[in-house]
C-alpha positions as CSV (number, residue, x, y, z in Angstrom):
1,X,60.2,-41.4,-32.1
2,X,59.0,-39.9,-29.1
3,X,59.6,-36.2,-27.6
4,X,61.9,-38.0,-25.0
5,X,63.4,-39.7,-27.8
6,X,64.3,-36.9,-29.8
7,X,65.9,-35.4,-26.5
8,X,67.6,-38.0,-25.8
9,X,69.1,-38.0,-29.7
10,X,69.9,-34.1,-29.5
11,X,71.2,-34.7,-25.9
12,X,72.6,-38.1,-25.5
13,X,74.3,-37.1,-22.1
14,X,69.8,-36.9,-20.8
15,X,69.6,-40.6,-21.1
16,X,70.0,-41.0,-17.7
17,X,67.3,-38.8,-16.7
18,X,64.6,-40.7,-19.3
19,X,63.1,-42.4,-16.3
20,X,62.6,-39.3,-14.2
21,X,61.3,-37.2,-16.9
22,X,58.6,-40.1,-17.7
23,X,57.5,-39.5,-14.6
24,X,56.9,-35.9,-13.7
25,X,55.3,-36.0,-17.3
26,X,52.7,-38.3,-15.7
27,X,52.6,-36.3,-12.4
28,X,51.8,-33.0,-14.0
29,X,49.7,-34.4,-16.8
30,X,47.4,-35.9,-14.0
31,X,47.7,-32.9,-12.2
32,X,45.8,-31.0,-15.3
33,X,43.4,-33.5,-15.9
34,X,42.3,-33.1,-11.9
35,X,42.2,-29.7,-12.4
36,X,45.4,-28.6,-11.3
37,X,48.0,-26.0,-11.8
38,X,51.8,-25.5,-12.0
39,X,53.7,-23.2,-9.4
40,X,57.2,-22.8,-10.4
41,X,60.3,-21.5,-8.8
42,X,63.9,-20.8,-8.6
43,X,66.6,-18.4,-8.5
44,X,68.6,-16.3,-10.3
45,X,69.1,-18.2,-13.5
46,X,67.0,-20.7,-12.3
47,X,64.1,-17.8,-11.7
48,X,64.0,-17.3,-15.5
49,X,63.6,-20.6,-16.0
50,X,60.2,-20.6,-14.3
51,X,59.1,-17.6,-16.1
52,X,60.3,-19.3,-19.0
53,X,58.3,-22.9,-18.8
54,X,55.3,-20.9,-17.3
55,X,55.4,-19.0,-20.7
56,X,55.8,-22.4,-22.6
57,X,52.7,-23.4,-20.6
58,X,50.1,-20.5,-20.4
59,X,50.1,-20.1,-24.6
60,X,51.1,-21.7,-27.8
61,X,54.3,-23.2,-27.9
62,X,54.5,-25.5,-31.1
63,X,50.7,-26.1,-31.6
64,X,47.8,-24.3,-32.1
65,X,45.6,-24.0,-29.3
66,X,42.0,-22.7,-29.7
67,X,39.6,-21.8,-27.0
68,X,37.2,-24.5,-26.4
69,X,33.8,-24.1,-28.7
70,X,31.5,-22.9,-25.8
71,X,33.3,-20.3,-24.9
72,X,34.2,-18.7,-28.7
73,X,30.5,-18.9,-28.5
74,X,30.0,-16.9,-25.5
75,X,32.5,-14.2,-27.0
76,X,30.0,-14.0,-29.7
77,X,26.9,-13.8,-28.4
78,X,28.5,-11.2,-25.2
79,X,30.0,-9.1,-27.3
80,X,29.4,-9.1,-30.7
81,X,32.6,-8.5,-33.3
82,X,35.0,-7.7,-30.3
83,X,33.8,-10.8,-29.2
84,X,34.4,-12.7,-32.1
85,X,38.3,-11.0,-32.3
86,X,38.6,-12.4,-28.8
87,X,37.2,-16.0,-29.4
88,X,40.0,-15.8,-32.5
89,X,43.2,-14.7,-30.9
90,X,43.0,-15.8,-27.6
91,X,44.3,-19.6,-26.9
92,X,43.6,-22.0,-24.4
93,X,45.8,-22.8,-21.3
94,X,48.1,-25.2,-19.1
95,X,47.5,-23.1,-16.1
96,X,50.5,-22.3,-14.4
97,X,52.0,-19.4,-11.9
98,X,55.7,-18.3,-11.9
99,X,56.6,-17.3,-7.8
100,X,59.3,-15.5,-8.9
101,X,57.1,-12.1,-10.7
102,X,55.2,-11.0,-8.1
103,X,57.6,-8.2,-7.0
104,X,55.1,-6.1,-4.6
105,X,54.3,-9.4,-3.2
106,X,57.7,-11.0,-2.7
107,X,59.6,-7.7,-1.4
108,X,57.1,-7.3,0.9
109,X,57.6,-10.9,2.2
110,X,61.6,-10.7,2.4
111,X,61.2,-7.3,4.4
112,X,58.7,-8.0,6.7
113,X,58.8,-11.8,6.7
114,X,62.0,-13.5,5.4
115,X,64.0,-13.9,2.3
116,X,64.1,-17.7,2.7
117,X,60.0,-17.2,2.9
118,X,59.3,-15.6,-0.1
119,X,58.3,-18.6,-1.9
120,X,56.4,-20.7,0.6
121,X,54.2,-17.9,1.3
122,X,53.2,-17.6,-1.7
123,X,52.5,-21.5,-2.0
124,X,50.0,-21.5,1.0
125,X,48.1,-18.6,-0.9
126,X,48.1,-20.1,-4.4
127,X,48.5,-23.6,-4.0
128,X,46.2,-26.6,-3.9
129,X,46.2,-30.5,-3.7
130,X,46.0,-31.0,-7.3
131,X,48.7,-28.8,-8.2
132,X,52.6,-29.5,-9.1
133,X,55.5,-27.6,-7.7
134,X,58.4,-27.1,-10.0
135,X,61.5,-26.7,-7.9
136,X,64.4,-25.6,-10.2
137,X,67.5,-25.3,-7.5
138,X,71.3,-26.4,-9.4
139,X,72.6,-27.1,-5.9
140,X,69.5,-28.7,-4.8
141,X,70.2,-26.6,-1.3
142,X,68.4,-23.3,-2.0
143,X,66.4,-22.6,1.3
144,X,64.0,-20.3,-0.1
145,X,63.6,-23.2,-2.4
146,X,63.6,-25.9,-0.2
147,X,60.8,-24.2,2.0
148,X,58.3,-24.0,-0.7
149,X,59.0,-27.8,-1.4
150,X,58.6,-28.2,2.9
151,X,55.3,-26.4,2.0
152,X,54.2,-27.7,-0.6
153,X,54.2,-31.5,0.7
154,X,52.4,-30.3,4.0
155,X,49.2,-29.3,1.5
156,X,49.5,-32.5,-0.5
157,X,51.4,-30.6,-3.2
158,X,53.5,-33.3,-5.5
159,X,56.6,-31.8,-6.4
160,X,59.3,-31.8,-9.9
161,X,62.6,-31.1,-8.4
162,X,65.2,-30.1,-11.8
163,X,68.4,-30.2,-10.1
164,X,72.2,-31.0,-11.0
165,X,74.2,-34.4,-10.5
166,X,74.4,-34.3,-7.1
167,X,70.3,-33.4,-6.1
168,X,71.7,-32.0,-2.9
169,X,68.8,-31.7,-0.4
170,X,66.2,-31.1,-2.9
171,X,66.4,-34.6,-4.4
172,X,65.2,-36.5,-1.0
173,X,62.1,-33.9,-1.2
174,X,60.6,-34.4,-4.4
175,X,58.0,-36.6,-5.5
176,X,60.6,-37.1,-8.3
177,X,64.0,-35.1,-9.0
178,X,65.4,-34.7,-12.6
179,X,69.1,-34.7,-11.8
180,X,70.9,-33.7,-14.9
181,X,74.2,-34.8,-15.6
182,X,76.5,-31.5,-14.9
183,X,77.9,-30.1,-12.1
184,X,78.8,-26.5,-13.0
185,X,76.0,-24.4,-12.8
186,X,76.3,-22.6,-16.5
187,X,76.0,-26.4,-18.0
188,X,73.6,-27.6,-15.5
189,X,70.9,-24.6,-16.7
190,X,72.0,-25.3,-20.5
191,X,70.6,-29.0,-19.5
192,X,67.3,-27.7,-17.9
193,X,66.4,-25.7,-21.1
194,X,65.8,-28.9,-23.2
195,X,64.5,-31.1,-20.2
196,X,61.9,-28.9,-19.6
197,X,60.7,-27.8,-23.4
198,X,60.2,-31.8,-24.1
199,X,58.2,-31.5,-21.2
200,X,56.2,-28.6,-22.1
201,X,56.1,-30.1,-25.7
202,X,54.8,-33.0,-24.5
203,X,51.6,-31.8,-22.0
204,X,50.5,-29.3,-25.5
205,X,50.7,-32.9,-27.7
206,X,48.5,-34.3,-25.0
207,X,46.2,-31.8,-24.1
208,X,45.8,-30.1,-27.4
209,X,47.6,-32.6,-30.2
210,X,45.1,-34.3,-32.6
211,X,44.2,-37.7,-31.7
């Protein structure tokens, strides 16, 4: 049984969204593999949610994740036994940036800027060609949202688009918009959590599951 599978079984009311969550699977993977990164973004509820999936991404979530050989052995050689306690407890990483925790940063952009700025500044300073936006909006019709996606597509930016039923403006601006089945916003966050675990589940099996 796949990861999608197993969501699918736990949360029968996803099946809809199987499709959809194939592919931004594929678009980030091949976003790592090219050497890319994740920016994520959203607010209120929708702002933890990016911290959270960053989290999921940027450490061990269900598997063990050890630094590449070369640089353990760097540690090592550099620095001796703190080297060594370094190469051992620190894990590789899915690179990714939440735009919602840079609080000098995004104050200064609302009062000097613009609230509805605050995260498409920040993609023109971190973002790249290779790299995936993750739009998390339950409307769909967050501005400040929606002008990071505007952004984001004028560098060459794909973007993931997590949304509710009705995708509102976000779902004609994504490279591909996971439109769960709710329309209240409490149940349409409750539907994000597992959506986007399986897919941060799914990039560690690939990138660091045993083969």
């Amino acid at each position: 049984m796949t990861m999608i599978d197993q969501l699918i079984n736990n949360y029968p009311i996803l099946a809809q969204c199987e499709a959809d969550i194939s592919t931004a699977f594929e678009l980030i993977r091949s976003s790592y593999q090219t050497g890319g990164k994740i920016l994520a973004c959203g607010n209120g509820g929708s702002a933890a949610d990016a911290e959270h999936l960053v989290g999921e991404l940027m450490k061990t979530f269900n598997l063990q994740r050890p630094l590449p050989e070369d640089i353990k052995r760097n540690f090592s050689q550099s620095y001796g036994v703190e080297g060594e306690h370094l190469a051992n407890r620190l894990q590789s990483a899915l690179a990714a940036i939440s735009l919602v925790s840079q609080s000098s940063l995004t104050t200064a952009i609302i009062n000097d800027e613009s609230a509805d700025l605050v995260f498409a500044q920040q993609v023109v300073g971190y973002g790249a060609a290779a790299d995936v936006l993750i739009a998390i909006s339950t409307s769909g019709n967050s501005k400040n949202v929606l002008n990071a996606v505007y952004t984001a597509h004028v560098k060459g930016i794909k973007v993931v688009g997590l949304t509710g039923k009705k995708g509102g403006k976000l779902a004609d601006h994504c490279d591909v918009c996971i439109r769960v089945p709710a329309d209240n916003t409490p149940r349409i966050q409750e539907l994000h959590v597992p959506v986007y675990h399986t897919l941060c589940a799914m990039l560690e099996d690939y990138f660091f599951g045993e083969r």
